[in-house]
C-alpha positions, 0 to 999 in steps of 0.5 A: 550460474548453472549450479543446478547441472550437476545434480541434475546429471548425478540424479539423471544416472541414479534414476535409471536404477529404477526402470524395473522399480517404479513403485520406489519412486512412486513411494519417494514422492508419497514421502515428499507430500507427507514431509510437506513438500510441494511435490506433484500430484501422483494419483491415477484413475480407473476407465470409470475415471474413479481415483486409484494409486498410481502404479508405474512412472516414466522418467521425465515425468519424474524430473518434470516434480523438479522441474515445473513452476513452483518457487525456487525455493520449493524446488530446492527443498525437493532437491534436498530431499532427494539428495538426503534420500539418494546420498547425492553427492552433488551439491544443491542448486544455487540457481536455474537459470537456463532451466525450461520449466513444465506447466504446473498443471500439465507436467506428466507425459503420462495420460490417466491409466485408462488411457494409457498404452500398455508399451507407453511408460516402458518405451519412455524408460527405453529412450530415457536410458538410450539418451543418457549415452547417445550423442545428437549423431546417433538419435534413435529416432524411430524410437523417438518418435515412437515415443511423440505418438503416445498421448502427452508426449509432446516434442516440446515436452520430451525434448526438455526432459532430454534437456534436463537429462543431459543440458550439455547433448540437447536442446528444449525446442520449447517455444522460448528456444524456438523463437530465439532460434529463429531469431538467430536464423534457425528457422523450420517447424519441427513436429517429428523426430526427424525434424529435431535430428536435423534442427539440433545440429544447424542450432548448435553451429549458429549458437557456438555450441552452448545450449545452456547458455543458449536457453538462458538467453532465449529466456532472457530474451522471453523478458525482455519481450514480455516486458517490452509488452506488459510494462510500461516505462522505465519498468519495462528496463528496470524489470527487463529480467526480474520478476517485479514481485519479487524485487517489491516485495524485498524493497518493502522488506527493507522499508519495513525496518526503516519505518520503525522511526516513522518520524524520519521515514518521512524526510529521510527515505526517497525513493528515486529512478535514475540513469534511464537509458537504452541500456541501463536504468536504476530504481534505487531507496535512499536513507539520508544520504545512503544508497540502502538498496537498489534494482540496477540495469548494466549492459543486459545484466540485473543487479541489486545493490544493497549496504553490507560491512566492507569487510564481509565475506559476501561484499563486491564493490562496483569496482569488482562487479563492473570490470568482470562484466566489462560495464566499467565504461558504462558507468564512469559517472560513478566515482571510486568512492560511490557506495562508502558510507560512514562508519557505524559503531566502529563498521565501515560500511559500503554497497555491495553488488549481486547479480539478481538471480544468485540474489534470490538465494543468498537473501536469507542468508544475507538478510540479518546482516542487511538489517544490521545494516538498516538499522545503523543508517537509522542512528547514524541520520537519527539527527538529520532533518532531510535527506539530500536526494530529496529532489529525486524523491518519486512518492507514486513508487511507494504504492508500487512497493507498499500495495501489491494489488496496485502494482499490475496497473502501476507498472503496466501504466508506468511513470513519466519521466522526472527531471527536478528543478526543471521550471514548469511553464506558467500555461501548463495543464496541471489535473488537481490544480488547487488555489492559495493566498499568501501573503508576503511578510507583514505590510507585504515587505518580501513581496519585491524579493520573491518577485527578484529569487521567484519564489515564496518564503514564510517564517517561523525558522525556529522550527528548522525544516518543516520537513521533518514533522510528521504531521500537524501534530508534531508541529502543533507540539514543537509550537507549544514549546515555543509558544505556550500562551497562544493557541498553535492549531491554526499556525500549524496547518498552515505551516504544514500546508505551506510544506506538504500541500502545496504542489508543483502546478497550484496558483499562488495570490499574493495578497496586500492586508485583506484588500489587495491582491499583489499578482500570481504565480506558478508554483514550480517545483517542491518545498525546500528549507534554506537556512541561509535566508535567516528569517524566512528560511521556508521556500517554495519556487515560484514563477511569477506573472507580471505583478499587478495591484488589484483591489479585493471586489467591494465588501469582500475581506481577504482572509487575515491568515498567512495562507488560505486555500480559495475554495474552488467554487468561489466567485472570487476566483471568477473576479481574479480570472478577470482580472488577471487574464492567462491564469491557468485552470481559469481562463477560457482556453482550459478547462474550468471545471473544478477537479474532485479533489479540489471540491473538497473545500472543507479540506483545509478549513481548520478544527479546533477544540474551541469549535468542536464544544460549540457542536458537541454540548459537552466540557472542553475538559470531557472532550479532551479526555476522549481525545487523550483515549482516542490518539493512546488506544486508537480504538475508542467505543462512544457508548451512551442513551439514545441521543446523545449525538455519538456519531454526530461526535465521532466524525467530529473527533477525527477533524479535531485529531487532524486540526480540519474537516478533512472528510477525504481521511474518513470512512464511516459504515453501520454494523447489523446483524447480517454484515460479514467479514467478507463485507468488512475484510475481504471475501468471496463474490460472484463476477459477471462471468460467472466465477468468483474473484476476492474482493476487497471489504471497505477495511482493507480498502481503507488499511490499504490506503493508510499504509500508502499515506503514512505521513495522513491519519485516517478513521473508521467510523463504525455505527452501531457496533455491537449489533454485528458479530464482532468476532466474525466480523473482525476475523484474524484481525482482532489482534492486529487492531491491538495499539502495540500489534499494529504494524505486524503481519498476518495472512488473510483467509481468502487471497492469503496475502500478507495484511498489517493494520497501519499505525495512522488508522483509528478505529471509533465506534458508536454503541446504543446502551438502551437497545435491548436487542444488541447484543452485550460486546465480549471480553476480547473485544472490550480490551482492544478498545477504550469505551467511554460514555457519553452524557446527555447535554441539556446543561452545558451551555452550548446546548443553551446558545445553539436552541437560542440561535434558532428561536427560543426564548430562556423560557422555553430553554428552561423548560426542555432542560427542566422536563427532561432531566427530571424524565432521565433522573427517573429512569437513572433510579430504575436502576434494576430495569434501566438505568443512566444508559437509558437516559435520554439524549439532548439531540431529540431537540436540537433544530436545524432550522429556526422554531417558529412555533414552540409549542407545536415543535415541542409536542411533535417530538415528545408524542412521536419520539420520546413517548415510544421510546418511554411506551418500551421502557415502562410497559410494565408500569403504566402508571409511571408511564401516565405521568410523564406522558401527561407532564410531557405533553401539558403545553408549556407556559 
């Protein structure tokens, strides 16, 4: 701590040499900007206010290029730099606490050439060096105040150059000191040098002498204020003395290496507060059983807890970092052996103890062993299903680690406090509350155990811990090993249903066959997998009401799955509010009105292979095919005629991805030629202030939501693809959509913050081959996608059964497909003009409400749809175009 006095006052001594020769300074400051160092502006301007170089430089004003608010480590570089320039002997900083700090933009005490006195700069370099060898007794403050009549010498100012100068001699009487001055009954305002003479003595006598320690405190102190203020609980302890950002950003550092298992990121790693108290709090990630990093409040001081091998050279047990800071008797509940871990690989591995701000500088340092540290908490759980903190888990702390542009709201608004396997009261008001029915074993034979453990349970215990899939998928695929000759879809929503969706708060009916309803229940806490229950290892905690037998409302069959989600705006939820008074979120004491997510009822609805080539008039096997392209490239193009149903298809493909009509995982928007990167990533846009601020484009919106879903795919359906500039669009992330770039970074143009394309978002685009205005897509871009083209349907015999569901007779069914593939064998021959990607799509005729008169129908779309279309392709052979136009509209038999 304070390793920054040193240099400071070694620099302080050297400066003086330069009184008479300012230039030299000026000059070393002009090689700072050159090195690329974030060193301080140094230009001047003339009384015409025109730019001109800067001839002559005070001292503080000097100091104040090390001493504003940049970064640390930037502040450090300029140190080097000096250090290497001066031959410092000094070693460099390590930190700068305690250290006041100037205003970035105003840190010269030094107004612009045509205001400054001709006695200014040369008085500043005079009280400079009478400072260096006064002590407070014997303060010139005739000079001094001297001094403060100049403009931007401010007392505040002049003082903390004193400070930076000589820390162990004078106080800052910034506003932070003064404030805590105050606070320790050092009270008066202070304007002149007269004032500073007599307040430096009584602060000393009131603080024991130390004015370093002092202003440490009074900055400490600024935090704790600020974040009493600004942040809401327990963030306003955790980051008492911490910069938020800063603690985040390193926390997604680690989670980055952990995610390189996607699988077990999911089941393994929790994030969790603990200890909320008045003097201490923890905001700590867990990998298995590990403790891998941690935020930690003791007693007033900040501590980040990360693993490294017992015997590096850097390790402190808590043993060591607590009796230094006598904060042993704070933390008895934590035993001798907190922090071993196993031994990895022959390395024995512990937690290790820093202080936060000597942290900051040895991360760099430390981060290669910290990821070898990562890395074999990976191997080591690699064959773990969950992690044991799973009850602690907090998911809302993901965003705060992983969206920064969240954070300011997250923290400002705080988080409740979490106290698992607390019962939850069957009348609480729960927002989002959704509606299931499940069924208790065949013939309902588990109902009267789950009544006796309040509980649920369902089956399928080969599997093990549902936890520890992914998605829908991986059940899917673990299913197919098992049951080979069945189809798993259905199963496996539920099954993930079952461990995922169902939260704390949600309704569960217990059903009897697709009859009878059994009674309900509370669900109170998380999903959890109980080995020990044989059978029926899969459990969700759950209070139930006094159970009653209660038949279905006549003519209304029960589903016959395992569980189902009830639709919130069926009426049969209205029939079991009546029947079962008190349920909560339907009886007359809350509020009835369905949340927005719960009117998403498609949500849990299943999709399947067998439902999509009923809607999409192709083979199960093309579709497949599509499928296999969309999950191994994650960025397919449908190209194909008009017609062909390629949006209709694309929405479709991502429910067959996710196995439902998940609408909620899908973003659809249509290029043109004015879109912009700065509609579709981010850009510049005007406020109602009249400035302008970055805003988010519906990309970046959609990423940014992935990331924070890691266990959710998400889609991006773009129509019309090629008609924007896709390179202009896309930008810098045209790399970043590469299938093996995904997950890697890069910084945006405009708010210049880091920005990856996650894993679990699919790109699918749609592009008309028969407009002659689109431009052709480039090489770039075509290798970043897989494009597959998508034939008319007339034959396929979905296409058949949906015209027949809506009125048609074979007959007239024949004569559509009859007419039109003998129209598109015709186009597809002009193979110089047009061509298969001219034919036409089978979606000009696919009615949506019954065909009362075909005839009429018919001739409708062939006069005003396909003729102009037919009108553009064949204008220069008009007697090509007279023949269909007279086989189209003869009136079919």
């Amino acid at each position: 701590m304070f390793t920054w006095i040193h240099i400071h006052e070694e620099a302080a001594k050297r400066l003086l040499e330069f009184k008479n020769h300012n230039h030299d300074l000026i000059g070393l400051i002009q090689r700072m900007h050159k090195a690329g160092l974030v060193a301080m502006p140094i230009g001047d301007r003339d009384a015409q206010k025109n730019e001109i170089p800067l001839t002559e430089i005070d001292p503080f004003t000097f100091l104040a290029n090390f001493n504003r608010g940049i970064r640390d480590d930037n502040r450090v570089a300029l140190w080097e730099f000096l250090k290497r320039e001066w031959n410092l002997r000094s070693p460099l900083p390590e930190d700068f606490d305690g250290l006041p700090l100037a205003n970035k933009q105003n840190c010269r005490l030094m107004p612009f050439g045509f205001e400054r006195d001709p006695n200014h700069v040369p008085d500043l370099w005079t009280f400079f060096e009478h400072i260096l060898t006064a002590d407070p007794n014997s303060l010139n403050t005739e000079l001094m105040q001297r001094c403060l009549g100049y403009k931007c010498v401010g007392l505040a100012m002049l003082t903390m150059g004193m400070f930076w100068v000589c820390p162990k001699k004078w106080i800052s009487t910034d506003s932070k000191n003064l404030e805590y001055a105050a606070a320790k009954g050092v009270t008066g305002k202070i304007k002149t040098a007269a004032d500073y003479f007599d307040w430096l003595p009584r602060i000393r006598a009131a603080i024991g002498g130390d004015g370093v320690e002092f202003s440490r405190q009074a900055h400490l102190e600024a935090l704790r204020n600020k974040a009493a203020q600004s942040l809401g609980p327990p963030f306003n302890k955790i980051f008492i003395t911490a910069d938020p950002d800063w603690v985040l950003d390193f926390f997604a550092k680690v989670m980055r290496v952990l995610s390189e298992n996607k699988v077990q990121l999911e089941t393994l790693l929790v994030a969790s507060l603990r200890d909320i108290a008045a003097s201490s709090a923890t905001f700590r990630l867990n990998y298995g059983r590990w403790a891998v990093t941690a935020i930690m409040v003791r007693s007033g001081r900040t501590l980040i807890e990360i693993l490294l091998p017992v015997d590096h050279p850097h390790y402190r047990s808590w043993r060591e970092v607590s009796s230094a800071g006598g904060m042993a008797e704070a933390d008895d509940h934590l035993d001798s052996t907190e922090g071993f871990a196993d031994v990895v690989d022959g390395v024995k591995y512990g937690l290790s103890y820093f202080e936060y701000p000597e942290f900051i500088g040895l991360e760099p340092e430390l981060w290669p062993q910290i990821e070898t540290g990562l890395r074999a908490g990976m191997k080591c759980f690699e064959s773990h299903k969950g992690s044991s903190y799973r009850g602690s888990n907090r998911p809302e702390l993901w965003d705060l680690i992983l969206t920064p542009q969240m954070r300011p709201e997250l923290l400002a608004k705080g988080l409740a406090s979490k106290h698992p396997g607390a019962q939850l009261s069957k009348n609480a008001a729960i927002p989002n509350r959704r509606y299931w029915l499940l069924a208790p074993g065949l013939a309902a034979k588990e109902w009267d155990k789950w009544l006796d453990l309040k509980i649920a349970a369902i089956g399928w215990s080969k599997l093990g811990d549902l936890a520890a899939f992914e998605s829908k998928e991986a059940i899917i695929e673990a299913l197919d090993q098992l049951f080979t000759e069945q189809n798993n879809s259905g199963s496996a929503l539920m099954l993930k249903n079952f461990s995922r969706e169902i939260l704390e708060g949600d309704i569960i009916f217990a059903k009897l066959g697709r009859s009878e309803f059994l009674g309900w229940g509370v669900v109170t806490g998380t999903y959890d997998y109980d080995q020990s229950r044989g059978e029926l290892p899969n459990v969700l905690p759950v209070e139930w009401a006094q159970p009653k037998a209660v038949k279905a409302p006549e003519g209304r069959l029960l589903a016959m799955k395992t569980l189902t989600e009830i639709n919130p705006d069926d009426n049969l939820l209205e029939f079991l509010a009546q029947n079962y008074p008190g349920i909560p979120g339907l009886s007359d004491s809350e509020d009835q009105t369905a949340p927005e997510v719960a009117e998403e009822s498609d949500k849990v609805e299943t999709y399947t292979i067998e439902d999509a080539v009923q809607e999409v008039f192709m083979s199960e096997e093309s579709l497949r095919h599509i499928l296999e392209q969309l999950k191994r490239k994650k960025n397919i193009i449908l190209q194909g005629a008009p017609g062909v149903g390629k949006t209709f298809i694309a929405k479709r493909l991502a429910w067959l991805h996710m196995g439902a009509k998940d609408d909620s995982a899908i973003e659809m928007i249509q290029f043109h030629q004015s879109y912009t990167y700065e509609d579709f990533v981010q850009g510049l846009r005007p406020t109602k202030d009249g400035h302008f601020a970055v805003k988010d484009g519906c990309f970046y919106r959609l990423c940014r939501k992935a990331l924070a879903n890691p266990g959710m795919d998400f889609f991006l359906v773009i129509d019309e693809i090629n008609r924007g500039n896709l390179s202009k669009i896309l930008g810098e992330l045209m790399m970043l959509i590469e299938t093996d770039k995904r997950g890697q970074e890069l910084t945006l143009a405009y708010s210049e913050d880091p920005f990856t394309v996650p894993k679990n978002l699919y790109l699918i685009g749609t592009m008309n081959t028969a407009d002659r205005s689109l431009s052709l897509v480039d090489y770039a871009l075509r290798r970043r996608f897989a494009f597959l083209t998508l034939d008319p349907g007339f034959r396929d015999k979905s296409f058949a059964a949906h015209l027949g569901c809506h009125g048609l007779n074979p007959g007239q069914i024949g004569h559509i497909i009859h007419q039109m593939e003998a129209l598109n064998l015709e186009i597809e021959k002009d193979d110089v003009n047009l061509g298969k990607g001219y034919r036409i799509g089978h979606s000009f005729f696919t009615p949506t409400a019954q065909v009362t008169d075909f005839n009429k129908w018919f001739l409708s779309i062939v006069r005003y749809e396909i003729m102009p279309l037919l009108e553009e392709y064949w204008i220069d052979d008009p007697n090509l175009l007279q023949q269909f136009r007279s086989t189209l509209t003869t009136s079919p038999s």
